[in-house]
N, C-alpha and C positions, 0 to 999 in steps of 0.2 A: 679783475673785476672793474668795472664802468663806474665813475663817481655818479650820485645824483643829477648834478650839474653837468654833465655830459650827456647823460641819459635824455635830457631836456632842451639840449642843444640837437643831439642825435633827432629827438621828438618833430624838434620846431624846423628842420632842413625837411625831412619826410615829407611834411603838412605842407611847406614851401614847393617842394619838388610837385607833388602832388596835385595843388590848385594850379602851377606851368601848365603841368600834362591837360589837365581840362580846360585850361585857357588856349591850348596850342591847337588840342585835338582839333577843334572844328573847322580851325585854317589849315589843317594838313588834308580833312575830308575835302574840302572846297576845291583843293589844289587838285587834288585826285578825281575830286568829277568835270574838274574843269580842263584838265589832260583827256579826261571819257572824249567830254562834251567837242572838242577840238578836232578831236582824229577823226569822231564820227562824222562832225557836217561838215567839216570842208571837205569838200569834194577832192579826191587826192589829184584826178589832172589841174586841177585849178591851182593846188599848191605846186605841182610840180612845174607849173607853168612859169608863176613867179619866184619860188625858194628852192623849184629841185635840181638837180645837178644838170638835165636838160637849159633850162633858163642862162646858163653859163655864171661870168662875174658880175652879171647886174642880180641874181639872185645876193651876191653880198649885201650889196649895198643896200637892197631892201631887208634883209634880214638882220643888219645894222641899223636901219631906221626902226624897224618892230623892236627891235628891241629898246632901243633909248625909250620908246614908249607903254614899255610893257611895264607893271606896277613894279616896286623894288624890293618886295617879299621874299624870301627864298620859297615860301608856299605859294605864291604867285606866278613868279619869272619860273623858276626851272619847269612846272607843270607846263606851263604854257610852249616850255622850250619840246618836254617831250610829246606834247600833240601835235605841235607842227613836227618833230622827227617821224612819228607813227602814221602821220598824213602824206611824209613823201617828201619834205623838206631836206635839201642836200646839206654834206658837211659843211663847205666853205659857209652856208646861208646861216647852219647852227652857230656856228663859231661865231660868227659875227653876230648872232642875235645875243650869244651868250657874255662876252665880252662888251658889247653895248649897254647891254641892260646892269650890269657892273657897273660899270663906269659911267653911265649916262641916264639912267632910268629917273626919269621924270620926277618919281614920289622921292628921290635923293637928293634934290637941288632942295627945297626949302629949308630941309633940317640943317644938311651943309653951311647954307648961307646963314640961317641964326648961330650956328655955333663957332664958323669958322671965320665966316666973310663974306663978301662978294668979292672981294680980289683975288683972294684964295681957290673960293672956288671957278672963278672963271680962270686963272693960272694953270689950275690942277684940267679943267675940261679942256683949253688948247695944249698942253701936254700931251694926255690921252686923247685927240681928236683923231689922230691916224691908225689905231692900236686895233680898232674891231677888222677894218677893214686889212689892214694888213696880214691880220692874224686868220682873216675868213679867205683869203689868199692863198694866202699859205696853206691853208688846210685844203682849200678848193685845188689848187696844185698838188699838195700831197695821198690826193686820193684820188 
């Protein structure tokens, strides 16, 4: 049997879990229409041009630059990752866009630098400066 005092701890996590789910929902909807909204209007020759496997290895590197600029949400960046994939976008291009936006996404540097540093984080960004690209590389070669 549940003491009272569990029963109320049990109570107060549900109610916590619960306002998450409604705080979250609407950024995982946004994410979802914003995957729709991607695959629909870009035009797939136009992605295919610059992100799809046609474009060769300069599809990396721009797929490595969208990414560092893409927001650094998980409700954001992966949506966005898969409306360019449904648009026409090639592997090496995802990889790199994916790994970019990891380690480089824009909305990531300021929190970074209040908690960590500026030296930290600029250490930590030439560390990972080679990593999208190699890694959109490698995939672009392995497929």
């Amino acid at each position: 049997m549940i003491n009272p005092e569990s029963k109320k701890r049990i109570a107060e996590e549900v109610r916590q879990s619960l306002t998450l789910i409604i705080q979250i929902l609407p950024l995982i909807l946004c994410g979802i229409l914003m995957s729709a909204a991607i695959s629909s209007l870009l035009p797939p020759e136009t992605v295919m041009k610059f992100i799809g496997n046609e474009a060769g290895k300069k599809s990396i590197f721009i797929g490595g630059a969208a990414g560092a600029l893409a927001p650094g949400e998980p409700f954001f960046g992966l949506p966005i990752a898969e409306g360019l994939a449904k648009a026409g976008a090639g592997y090496g291009a995802m990889v790199a866009f994916i790994a970019s936006w990891a380690l480089f996404s824009v909305t990531l540097y300021p929190t970074e630098i209040a908690l960590l540093g500026w030296r930290f984080t600029l250490l930590r960004s030439l560390v990972n400066l080679f990593i999208p690209i190699l890694s959109g590389i490698i995939a672009y070669i392995m497929v």
